[in-house]
C-alpha positions in Angstrom: 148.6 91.9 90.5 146.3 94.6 88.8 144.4 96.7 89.9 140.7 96.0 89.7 137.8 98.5 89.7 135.3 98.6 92.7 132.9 96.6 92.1 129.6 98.2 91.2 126.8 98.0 94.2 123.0 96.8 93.6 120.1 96.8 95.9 118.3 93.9 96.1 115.3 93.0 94.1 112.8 90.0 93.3 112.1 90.7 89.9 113.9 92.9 86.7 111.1 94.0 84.7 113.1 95.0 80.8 111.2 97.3 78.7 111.5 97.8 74.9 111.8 102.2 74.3 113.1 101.2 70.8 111.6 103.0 67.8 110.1 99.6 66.1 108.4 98.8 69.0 105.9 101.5 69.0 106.0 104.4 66.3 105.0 106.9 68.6 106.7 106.8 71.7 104.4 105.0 73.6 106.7 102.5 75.3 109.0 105.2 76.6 106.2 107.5 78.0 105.3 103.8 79.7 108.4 103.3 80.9 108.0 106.7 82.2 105.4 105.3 84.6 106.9 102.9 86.1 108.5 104.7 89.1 105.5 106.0 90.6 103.1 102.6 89.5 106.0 100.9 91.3 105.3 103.1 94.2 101.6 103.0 94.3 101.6 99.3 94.1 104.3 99.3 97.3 107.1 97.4 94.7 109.4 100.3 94.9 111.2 98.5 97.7 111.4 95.9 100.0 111.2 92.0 99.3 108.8 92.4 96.5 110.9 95.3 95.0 111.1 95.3 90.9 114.0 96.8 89.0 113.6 98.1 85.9 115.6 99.2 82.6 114.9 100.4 79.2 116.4 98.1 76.3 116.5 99.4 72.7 115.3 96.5 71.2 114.1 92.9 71.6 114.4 92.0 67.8 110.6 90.7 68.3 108.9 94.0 66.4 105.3 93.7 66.6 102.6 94.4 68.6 104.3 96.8 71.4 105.0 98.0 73.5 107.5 94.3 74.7 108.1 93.5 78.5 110.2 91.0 79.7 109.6 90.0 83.8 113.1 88.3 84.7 113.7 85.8 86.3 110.4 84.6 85.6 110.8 84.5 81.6 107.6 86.2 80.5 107.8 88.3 77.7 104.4 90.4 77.0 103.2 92.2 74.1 100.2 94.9 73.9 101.6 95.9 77.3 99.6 99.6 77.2 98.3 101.7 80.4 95.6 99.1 81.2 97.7 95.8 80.5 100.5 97.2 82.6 98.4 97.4 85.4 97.1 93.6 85.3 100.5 93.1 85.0 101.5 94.8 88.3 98.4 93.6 90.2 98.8 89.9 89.0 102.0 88.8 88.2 104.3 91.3 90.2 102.6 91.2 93.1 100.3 88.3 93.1 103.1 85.9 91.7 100.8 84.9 88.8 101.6 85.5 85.1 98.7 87.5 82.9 98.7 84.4 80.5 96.6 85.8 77.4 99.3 88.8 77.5 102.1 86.3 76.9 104.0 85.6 73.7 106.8 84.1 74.7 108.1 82.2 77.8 112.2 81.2 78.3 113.0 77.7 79.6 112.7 78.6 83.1 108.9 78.6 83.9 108.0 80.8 87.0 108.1 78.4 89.8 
């Protein structure tokens, strides 16, 4: 028998939102200083915990360039482009917490649709 490392703990969430900080994204830093955000937008919006609580994590790159800064809501399957200060917010109001996808944002969705 080996020995196996503790398992790593997670809270529990309803949705992982992934956010693109890599440098093709945006030129200028944009995404991270968006990404930067998140915690206290989390908070405002009450998503910071509790059953509508949203992870979130920096990726370095989607390999879908254009248009940034890229967010994908898991386990939903949206991906968004353009997501900027105001975007972001639509996206918090209507799809985090309102269960409804900001459609003209969308560019891509995975084979899952959002039920």
């Amino acid at each position: 028998m080996t020995d196996m490392p503790e398992k790593p703990k997670m809270g529990e969430y309803k949705r992982h939102l992934l956010v693109c900080t890599g440098p093709r994204c945006t030129e200028n830093g944009e995404a991270q200083a968006l990404f930067e955000t998140l915690g206290e937008k989390f908070k405002a919006a009450g998503i910071d915990k509790g059953e509508l609580r949203v992870k979130r994590t920096r990726t370095h790159c989607f390999a879908t360039c254009k248009s940034g800064p890229i967010m994908c809501v898991q386990p939903d399957g949206v991906w968004y482009y353009n997501v900027n200060e105001a975007n972001l917010q639509r996206i918090i109001n209507e799809h985090l917490l309102d269960g409804k996808p900001v459609e003209d944002l969308i560019y891509h969705r995975s084979a899952c649709p959002v039920p």
